[in-house]
Structure formats: structure tokens, C-alpha cells
N, CA and C atoms as a LAMMPS dump frame, in Angstrom:
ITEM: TIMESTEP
0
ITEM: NUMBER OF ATOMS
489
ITEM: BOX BOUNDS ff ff ff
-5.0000000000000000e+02 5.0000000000000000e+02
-5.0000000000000000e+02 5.0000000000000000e+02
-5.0000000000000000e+02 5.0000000000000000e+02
ITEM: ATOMS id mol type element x y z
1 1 1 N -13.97 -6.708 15.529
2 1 2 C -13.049 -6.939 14.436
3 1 3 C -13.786 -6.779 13.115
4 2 1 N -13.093 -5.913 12.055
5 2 2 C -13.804 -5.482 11.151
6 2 3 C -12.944 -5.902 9.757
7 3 1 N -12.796 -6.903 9.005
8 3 2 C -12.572 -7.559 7.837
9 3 3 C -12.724 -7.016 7.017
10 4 1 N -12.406 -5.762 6.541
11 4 2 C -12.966 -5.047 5.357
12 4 3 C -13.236 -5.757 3.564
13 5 1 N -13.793 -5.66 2.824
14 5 2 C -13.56 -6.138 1.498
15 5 3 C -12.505 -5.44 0.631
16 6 1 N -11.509 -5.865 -0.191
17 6 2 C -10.564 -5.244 -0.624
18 6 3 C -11.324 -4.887 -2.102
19 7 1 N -10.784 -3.928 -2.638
20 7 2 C -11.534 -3.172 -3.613
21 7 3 C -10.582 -3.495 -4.482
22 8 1 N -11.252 -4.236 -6.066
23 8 2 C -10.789 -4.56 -6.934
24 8 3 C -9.963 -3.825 -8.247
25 9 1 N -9.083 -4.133 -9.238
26 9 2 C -8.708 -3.225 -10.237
27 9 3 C -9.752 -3.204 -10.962
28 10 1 N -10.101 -1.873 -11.426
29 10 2 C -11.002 -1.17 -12.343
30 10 3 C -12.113 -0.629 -11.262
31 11 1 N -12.098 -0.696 -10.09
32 11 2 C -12.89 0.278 -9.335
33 11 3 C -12.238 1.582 -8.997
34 12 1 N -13.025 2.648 -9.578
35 12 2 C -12.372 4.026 -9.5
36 12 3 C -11.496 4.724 -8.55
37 13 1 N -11.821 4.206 -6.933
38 13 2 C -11.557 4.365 -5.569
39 13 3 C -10.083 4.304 -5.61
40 14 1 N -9.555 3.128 -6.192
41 14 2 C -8.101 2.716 -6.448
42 14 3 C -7.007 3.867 -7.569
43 15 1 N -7.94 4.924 -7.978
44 15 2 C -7.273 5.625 -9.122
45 15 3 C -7.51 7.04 -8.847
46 16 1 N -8.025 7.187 -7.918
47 16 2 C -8.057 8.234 -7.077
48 16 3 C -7.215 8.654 -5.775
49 17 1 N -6.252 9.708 -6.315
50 17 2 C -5.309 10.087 -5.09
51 17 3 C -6.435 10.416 -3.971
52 18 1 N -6.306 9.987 -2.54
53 18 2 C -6.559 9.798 -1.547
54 18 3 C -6.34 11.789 -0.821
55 19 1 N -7.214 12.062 -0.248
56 19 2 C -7.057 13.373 0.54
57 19 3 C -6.75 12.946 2.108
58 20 1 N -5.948 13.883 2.526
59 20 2 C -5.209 14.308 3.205
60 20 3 C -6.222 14.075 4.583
61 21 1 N -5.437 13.291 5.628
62 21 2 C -6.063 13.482 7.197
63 21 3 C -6.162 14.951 7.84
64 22 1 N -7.115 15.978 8.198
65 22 2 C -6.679 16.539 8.413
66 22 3 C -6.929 17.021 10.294
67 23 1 N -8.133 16.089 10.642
68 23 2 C -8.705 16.155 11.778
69 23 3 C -8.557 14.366 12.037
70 24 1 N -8.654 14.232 13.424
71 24 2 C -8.489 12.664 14.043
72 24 3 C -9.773 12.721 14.656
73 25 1 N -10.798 12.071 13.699
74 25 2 C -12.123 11.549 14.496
75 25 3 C -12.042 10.229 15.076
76 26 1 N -13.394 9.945 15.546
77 26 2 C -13.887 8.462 15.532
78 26 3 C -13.753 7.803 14.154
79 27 1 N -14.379 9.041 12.981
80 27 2 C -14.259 7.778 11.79
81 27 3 C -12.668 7.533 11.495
82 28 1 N -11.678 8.314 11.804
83 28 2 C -10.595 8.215 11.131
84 28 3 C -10.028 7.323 12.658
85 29 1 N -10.47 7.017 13.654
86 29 2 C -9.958 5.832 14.896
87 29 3 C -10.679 4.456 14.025
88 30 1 N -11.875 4.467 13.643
89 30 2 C -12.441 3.233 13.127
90 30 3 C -11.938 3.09 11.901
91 31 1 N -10.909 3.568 10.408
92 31 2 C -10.74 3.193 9.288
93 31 3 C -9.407 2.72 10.24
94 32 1 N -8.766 3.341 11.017
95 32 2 C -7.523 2.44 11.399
96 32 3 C -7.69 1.001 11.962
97 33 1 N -8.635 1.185 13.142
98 33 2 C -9.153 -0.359 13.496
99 33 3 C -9.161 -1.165 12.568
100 34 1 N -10.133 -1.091 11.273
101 34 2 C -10.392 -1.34 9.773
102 34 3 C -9.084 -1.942 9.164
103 35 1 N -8.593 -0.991 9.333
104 35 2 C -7.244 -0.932 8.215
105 35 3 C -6.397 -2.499 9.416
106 36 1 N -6.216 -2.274 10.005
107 36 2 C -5.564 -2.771 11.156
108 36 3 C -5.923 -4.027 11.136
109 37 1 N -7.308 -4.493 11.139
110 37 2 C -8.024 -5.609 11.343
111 37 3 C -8.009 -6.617 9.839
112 38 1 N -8.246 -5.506 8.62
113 38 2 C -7.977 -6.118 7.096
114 38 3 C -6.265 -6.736 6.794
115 39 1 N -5.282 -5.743 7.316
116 39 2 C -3.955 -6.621 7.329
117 39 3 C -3.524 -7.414 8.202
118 40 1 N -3.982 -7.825 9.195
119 40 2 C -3.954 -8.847 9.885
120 40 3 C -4.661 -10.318 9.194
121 41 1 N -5.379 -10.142 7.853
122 41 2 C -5.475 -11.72 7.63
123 41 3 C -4.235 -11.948 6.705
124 42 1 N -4.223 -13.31 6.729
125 42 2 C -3.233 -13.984 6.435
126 42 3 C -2.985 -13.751 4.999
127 43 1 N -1.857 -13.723 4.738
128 43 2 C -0.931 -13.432 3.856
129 43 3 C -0.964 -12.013 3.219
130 44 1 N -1.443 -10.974 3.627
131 44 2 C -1.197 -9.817 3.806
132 44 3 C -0.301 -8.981 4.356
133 45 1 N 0.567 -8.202 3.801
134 45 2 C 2.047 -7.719 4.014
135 45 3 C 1.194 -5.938 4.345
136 46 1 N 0.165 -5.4 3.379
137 46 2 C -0.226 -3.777 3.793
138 46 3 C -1.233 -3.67 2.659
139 47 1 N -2.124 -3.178 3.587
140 47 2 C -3.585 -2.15 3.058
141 47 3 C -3.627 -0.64 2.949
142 48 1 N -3.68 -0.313 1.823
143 48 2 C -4.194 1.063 1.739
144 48 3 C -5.52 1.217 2.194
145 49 1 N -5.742 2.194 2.805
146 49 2 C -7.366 3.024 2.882
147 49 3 C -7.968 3.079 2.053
148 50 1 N -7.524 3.272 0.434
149 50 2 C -8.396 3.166 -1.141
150 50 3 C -8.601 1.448 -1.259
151 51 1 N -7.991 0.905 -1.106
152 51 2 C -8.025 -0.266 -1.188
153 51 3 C -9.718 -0.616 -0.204
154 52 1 N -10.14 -0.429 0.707
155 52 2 C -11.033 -0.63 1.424
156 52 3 C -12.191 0.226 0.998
157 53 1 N -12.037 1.073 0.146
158 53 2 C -12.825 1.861 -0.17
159 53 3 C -13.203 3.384 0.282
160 54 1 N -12.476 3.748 1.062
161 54 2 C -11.79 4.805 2.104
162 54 3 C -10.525 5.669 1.612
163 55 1 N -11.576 6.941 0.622
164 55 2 C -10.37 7.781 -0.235
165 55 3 C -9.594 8.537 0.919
166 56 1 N -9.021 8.387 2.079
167 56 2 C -7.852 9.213 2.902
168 56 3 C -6.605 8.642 3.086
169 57 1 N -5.917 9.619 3.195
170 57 2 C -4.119 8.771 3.646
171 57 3 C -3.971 7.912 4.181
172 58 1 N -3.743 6.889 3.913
173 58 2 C -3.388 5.945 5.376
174 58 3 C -3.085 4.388 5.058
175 59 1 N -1.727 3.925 5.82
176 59 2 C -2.278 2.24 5.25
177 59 3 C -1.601 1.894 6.765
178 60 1 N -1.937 0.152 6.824
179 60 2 C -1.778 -0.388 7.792
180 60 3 C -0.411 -1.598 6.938
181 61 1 N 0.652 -1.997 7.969
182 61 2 C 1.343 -3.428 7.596
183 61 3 C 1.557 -3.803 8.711
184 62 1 N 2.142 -5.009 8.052
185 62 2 C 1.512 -6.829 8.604
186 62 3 C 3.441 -7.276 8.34
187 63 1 N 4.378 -6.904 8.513
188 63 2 C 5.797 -7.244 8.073
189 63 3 C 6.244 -8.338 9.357
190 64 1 N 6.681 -9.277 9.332
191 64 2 C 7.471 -9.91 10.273
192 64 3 C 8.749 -9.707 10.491
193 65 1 N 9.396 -8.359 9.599
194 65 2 C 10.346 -8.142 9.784
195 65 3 C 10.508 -7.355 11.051
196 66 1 N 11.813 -6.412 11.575
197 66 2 C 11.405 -5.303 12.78
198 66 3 C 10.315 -4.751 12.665
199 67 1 N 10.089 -4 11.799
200 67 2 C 8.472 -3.283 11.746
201 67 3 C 7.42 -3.85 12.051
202 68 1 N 7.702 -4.857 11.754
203 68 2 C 6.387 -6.198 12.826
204 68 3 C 4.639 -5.084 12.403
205 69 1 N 3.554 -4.822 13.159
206 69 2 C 2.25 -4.848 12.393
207 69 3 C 2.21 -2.86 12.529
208 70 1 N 1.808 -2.387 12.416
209 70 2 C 1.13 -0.909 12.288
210 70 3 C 0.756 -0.006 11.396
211 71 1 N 0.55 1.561 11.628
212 71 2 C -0.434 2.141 9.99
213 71 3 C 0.948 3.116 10.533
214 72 1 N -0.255 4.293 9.303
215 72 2 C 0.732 5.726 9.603
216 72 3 C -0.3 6.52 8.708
217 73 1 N -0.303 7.539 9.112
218 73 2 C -1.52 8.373 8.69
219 73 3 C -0.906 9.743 7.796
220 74 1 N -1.179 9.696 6.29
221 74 2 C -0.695 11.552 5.66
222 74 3 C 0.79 10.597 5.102
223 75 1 N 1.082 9.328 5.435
224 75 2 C 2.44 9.065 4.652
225 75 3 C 3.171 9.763 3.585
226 76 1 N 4.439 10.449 3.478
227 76 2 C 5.649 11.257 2.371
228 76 3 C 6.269 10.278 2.223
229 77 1 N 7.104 9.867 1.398
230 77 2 C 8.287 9.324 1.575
231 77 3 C 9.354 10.722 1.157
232 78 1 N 10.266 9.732 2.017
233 78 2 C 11.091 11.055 1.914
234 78 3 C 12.713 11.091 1.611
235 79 1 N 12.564 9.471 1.67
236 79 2 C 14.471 9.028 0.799
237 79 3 C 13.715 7.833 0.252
238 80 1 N 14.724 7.513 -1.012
239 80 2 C 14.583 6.344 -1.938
240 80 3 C 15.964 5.926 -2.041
241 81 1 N 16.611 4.883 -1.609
242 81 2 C 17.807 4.69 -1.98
243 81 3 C 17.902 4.801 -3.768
244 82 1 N 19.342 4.719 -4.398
245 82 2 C 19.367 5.042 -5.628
246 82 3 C 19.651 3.049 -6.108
247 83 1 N 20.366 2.622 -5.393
248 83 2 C 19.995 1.426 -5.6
249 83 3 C 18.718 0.285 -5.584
250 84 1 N 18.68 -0.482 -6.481
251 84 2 C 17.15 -1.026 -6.876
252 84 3 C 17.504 -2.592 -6.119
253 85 1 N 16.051 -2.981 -6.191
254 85 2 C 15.671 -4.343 -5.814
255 85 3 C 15.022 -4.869 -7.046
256 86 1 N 14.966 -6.215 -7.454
257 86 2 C 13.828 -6.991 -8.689
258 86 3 C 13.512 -7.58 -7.545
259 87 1 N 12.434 -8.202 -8.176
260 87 2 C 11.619 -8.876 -7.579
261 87 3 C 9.99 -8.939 -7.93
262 88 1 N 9.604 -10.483 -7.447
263 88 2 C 8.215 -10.333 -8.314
264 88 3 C 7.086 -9.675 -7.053
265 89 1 N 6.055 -8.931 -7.61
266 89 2 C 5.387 -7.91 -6.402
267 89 3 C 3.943 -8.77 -6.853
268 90 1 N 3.191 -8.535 -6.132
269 90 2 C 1.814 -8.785 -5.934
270 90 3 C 1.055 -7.659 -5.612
271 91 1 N -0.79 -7.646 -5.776
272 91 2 C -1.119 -6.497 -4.895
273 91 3 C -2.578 -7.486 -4.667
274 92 1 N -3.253 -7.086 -3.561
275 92 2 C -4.62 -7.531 -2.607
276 92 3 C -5.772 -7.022 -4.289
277 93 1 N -5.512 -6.224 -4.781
278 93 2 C -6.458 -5.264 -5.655
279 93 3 C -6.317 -6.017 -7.151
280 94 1 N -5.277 -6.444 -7.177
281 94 2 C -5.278 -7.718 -8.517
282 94 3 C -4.367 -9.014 -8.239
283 95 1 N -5.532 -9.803 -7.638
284 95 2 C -5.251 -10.827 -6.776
285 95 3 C -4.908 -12.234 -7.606
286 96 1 N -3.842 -12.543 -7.312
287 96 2 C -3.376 -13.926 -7.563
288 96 3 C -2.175 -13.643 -8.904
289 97 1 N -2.352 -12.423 -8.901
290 97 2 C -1.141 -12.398 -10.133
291 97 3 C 0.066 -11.38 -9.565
292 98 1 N 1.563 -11.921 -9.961
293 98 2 C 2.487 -11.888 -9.405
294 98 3 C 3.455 -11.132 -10.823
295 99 1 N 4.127 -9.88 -10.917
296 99 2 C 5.147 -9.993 -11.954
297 99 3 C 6.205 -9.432 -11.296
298 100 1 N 7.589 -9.208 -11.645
299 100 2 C 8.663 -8.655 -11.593
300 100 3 C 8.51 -7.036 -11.604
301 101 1 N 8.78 -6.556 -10.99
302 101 2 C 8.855 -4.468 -10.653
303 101 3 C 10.2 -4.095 -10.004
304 102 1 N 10.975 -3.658 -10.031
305 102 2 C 11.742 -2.414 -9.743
306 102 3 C 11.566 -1.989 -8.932
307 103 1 N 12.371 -1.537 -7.41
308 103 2 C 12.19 -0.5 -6.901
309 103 3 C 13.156 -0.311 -6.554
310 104 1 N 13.21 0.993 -5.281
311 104 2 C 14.352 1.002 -4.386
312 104 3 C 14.901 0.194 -3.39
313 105 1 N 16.057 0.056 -3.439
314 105 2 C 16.207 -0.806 -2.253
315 105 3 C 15.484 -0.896 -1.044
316 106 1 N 15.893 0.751 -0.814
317 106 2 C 15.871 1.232 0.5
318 106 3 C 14.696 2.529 0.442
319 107 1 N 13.311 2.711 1.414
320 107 2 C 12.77 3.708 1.615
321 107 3 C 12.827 3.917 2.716
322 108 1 N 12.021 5.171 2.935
323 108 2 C 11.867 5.554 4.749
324 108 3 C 10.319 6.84 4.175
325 109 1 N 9.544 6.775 5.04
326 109 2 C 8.416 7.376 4.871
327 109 3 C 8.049 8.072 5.999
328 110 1 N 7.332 9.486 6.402
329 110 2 C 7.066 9.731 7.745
330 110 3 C 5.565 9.919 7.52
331 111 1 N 4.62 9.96 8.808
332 111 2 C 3.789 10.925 8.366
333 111 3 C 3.48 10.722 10.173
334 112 1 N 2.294 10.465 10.416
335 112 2 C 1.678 10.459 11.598
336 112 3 C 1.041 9.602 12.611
337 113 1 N 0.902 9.272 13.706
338 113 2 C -0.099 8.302 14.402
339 113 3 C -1.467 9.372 14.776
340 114 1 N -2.543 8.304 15.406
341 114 2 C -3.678 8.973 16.015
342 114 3 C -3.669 9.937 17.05
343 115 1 N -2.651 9.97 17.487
344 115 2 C -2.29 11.762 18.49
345 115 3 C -1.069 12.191 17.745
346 116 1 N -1.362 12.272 16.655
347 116 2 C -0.668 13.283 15.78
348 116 3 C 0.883 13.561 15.841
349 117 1 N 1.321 12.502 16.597
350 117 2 C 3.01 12.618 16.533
351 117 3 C 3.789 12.055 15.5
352 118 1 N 5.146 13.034 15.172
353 118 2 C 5.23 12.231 14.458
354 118 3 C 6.273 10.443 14.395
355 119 1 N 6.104 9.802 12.767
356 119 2 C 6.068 8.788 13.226
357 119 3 C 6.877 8.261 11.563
358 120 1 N 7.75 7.392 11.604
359 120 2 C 8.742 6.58 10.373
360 120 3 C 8.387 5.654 10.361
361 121 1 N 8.48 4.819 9.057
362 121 2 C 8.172 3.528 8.804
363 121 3 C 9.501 3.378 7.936
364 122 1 N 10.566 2.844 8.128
365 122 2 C 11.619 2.476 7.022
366 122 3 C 12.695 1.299 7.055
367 123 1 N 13.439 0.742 5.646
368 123 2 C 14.015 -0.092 5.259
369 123 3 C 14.174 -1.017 4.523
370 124 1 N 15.012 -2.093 4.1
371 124 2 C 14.96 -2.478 2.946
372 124 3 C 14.226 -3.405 2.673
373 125 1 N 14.333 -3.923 1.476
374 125 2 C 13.558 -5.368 1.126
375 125 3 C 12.437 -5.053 1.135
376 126 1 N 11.549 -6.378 1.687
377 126 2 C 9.827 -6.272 1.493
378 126 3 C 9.656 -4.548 2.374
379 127 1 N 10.075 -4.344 3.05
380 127 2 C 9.889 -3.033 3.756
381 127 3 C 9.517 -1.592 3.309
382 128 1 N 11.012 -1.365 2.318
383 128 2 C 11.453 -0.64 1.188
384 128 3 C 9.971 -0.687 0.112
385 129 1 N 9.844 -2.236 -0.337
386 129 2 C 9.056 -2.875 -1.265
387 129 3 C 7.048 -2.056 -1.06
388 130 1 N 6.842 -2.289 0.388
389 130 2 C 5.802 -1.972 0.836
390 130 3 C 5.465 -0.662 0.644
391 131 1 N 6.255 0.468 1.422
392 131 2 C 6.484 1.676 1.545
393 131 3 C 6.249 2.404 -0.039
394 132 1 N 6.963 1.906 -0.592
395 132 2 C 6.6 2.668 -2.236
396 132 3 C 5.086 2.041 -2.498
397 133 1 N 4.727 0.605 -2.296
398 133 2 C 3.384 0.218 -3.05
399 133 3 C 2.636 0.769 -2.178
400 134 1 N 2.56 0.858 -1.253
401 134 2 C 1.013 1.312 -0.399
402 134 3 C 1.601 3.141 -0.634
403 135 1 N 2.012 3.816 -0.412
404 135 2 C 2.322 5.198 -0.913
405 135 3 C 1.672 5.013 -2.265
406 136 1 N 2.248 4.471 -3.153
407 136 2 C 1.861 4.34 -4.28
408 136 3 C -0.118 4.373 -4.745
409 137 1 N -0.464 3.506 -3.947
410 137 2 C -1.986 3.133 -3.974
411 137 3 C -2.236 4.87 -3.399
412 138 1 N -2.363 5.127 -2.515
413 138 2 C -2.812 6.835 -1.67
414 138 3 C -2.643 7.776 -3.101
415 139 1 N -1.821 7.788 -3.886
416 139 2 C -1.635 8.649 -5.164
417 139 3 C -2.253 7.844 -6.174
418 140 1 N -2.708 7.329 -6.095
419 140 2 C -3.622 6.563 -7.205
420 140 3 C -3.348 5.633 -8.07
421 141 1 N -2.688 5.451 -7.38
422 141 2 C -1.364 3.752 -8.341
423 141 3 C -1.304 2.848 -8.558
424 142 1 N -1.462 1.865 -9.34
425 142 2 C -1.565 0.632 -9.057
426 142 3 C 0.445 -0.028 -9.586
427 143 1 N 0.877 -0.891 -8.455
428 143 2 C 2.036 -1.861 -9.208
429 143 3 C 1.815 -1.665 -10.585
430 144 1 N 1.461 -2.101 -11.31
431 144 2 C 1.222 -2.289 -12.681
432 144 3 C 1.808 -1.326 -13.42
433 145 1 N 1.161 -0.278 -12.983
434 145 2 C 1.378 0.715 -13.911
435 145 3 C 3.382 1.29 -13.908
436 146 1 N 4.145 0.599 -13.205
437 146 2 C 5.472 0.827 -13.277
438 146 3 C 6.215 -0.493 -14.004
439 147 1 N 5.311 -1.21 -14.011
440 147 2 C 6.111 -2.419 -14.652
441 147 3 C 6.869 -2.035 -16.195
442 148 1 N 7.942 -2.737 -16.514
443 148 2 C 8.276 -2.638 -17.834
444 148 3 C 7.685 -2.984 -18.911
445 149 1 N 7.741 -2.468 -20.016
446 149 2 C 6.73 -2.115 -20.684
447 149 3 C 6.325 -3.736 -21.307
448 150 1 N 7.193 -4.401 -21.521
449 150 2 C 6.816 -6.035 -22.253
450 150 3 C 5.897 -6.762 -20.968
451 151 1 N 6.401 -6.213 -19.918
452 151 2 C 5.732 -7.655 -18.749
453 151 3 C 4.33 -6.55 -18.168
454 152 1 N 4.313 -4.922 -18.539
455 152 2 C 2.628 -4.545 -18.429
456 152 3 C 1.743 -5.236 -19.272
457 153 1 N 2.513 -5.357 -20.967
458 153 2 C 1.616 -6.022 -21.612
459 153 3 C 0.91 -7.026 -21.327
460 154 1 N 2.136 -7.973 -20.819
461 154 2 C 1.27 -9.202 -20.523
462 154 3 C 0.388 -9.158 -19.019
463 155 1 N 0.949 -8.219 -18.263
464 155 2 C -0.15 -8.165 -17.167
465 155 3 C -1.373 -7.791 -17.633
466 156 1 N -1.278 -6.857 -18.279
467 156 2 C -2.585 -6.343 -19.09
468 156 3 C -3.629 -7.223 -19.44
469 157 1 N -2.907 -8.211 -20.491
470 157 2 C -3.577 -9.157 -20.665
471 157 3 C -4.263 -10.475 -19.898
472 158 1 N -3.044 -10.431 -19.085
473 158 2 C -3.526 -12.095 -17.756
474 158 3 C -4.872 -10.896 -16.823
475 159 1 N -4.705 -9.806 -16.499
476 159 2 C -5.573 -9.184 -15.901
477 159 3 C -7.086 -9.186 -16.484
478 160 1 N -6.938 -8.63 -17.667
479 160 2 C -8.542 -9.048 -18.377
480 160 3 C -9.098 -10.443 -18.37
481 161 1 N -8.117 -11.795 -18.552
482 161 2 C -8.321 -12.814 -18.505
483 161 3 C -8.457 -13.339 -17.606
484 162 1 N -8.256 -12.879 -16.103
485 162 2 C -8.228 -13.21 -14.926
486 162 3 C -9.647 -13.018 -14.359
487 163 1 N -9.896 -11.244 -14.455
488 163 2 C -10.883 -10.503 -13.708
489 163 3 C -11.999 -10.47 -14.876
């Protein structure tokens, strides 16, 4: 079991779109173990691969909803409902601070498992919620950077004051 360290905001790793799986090694069986083993601690909902320090596609979740625990490797999304959710979001990468974000209700994402079939992750709520943020992190994203523009400010600020 491998606990990875989660990689903080202002480390470059996190702002760097992530390249593409394009072969299934051992190392890319062990960042899943990794990935697998890091969202399994507690109170963790999903890990990106940048997040661990590991610029390739890929995240692992931890949902108690149907989707219950697994990754997906090369993730698209590929519908966004047009209807939104509020709600306050969190991320592992700027830890302990919580604001209000926007999204879609509803996503659905495909990409791949470790024998290369393919494979969906989708639905609403925290689900929906996940699917855009960990996609999001693989393109170099942080939550933050979608927030509205009065409550980035103040993230901005609780963030310097925090970290």
C-alpha cells in the first residue's frame, strides 16, 4: 500500500496539462495502485495523477455513491448537462479551504481501464462535481481558477494566508 503525498498549490506539476497514456506498463499498473491507495484515505472523494506528482491522465475516486471506488485512464468528458449545481467544492491541493463553484449538474466522462477497454464514469451531484474537478486538474486546473470573480479574490487571499 502506497500513500502517496498530495502535491500542493503553487507546485508547477498541478499547472501542467498531464500527457496522454499511451502504452500500459508496470509504471502506469503502479501510479494506479498509487492513485488507488491515495483515495482510499479518509475523506477523499478523487486524486488526480498531477496531484501525486505523476504528469499522465488518470485519476482514481472514492464516491459512496453507485460509482463506489475506481480510476480511468486518458479521461474526455463528453456531455455536461446545461443545468448547474452551487455548491461549496474543496480540493486535496489547497487543503482546508472550501468556496462555492458552479458546475454542471450532470457529467459523463469515458476514457479507459488497464486492458484498454473502454470504460464511463457518470452522473450527478458529487459525481458530476468530481468528473469536471479531477478532468479539470489533468488540463492543468485548479477549482479556483473558475470561481466567481469576488469569491477568487478572497480565495486568493485566504490561500496566501493559509499556505
Amino acid at each position: 500500500m502506497s500513500i502517496r503525498p498530495i502535491r500542493l498549490i503553487g507546485d508547477p506539476v498541478l499547472r501542467t496539462p498531464c500527457d496522454p497514456i499511451r502504452t500500459i506498463t508496470d509504471g502506469t499498473r503502479a501510479l494506479i495502485r498509487d492513485l488507488m491507495d491515495t483515495v482510499d484515505d479518509e475523506g477523499r472523494a478523487g486524486v488526480a495523477a498531477n496531484q501525486i506528482g505523476v504528469n499522465l491522465r488518470a485519476f482514481s475516486w472514492n464516491l459512496e455513491e453507485k460509482n463506489g471506488v475506481g480510476y480511468i485512464l486518458n479521461p474526455v468528458i463528453v456531455e455536461l448537462s446545461e443545468e448547474l449545481q452551487d455548491g461549496d467544492e474543496g480540493c486535496l491541493s489547497v487543503p482546508g479551504l472550501f468556496f462555492p463553484r458552479t458546475r454542471s449538474a450532470y457529467a459523463r466522462c469515458v476514457g479507459t481501464n488497464l486492458e484498454g477497454e473502454e470504460i464511463e464514469l457518470a452522473g450527478e451531484g458529487l459525481t458530476a462535481r468530481l468528473i469536471q474537478h479531477e478532468v479539470g486538474h489533468l488540463d492543468g486546473a485548479l477549482y479556483i481558477d473558475g470561481l466567481e470573480r469576488s469569491v477568487k479574490k478572497r480565495a486568493l487571499r485566504q490561500i496566501r494566508e493559509t499556505l
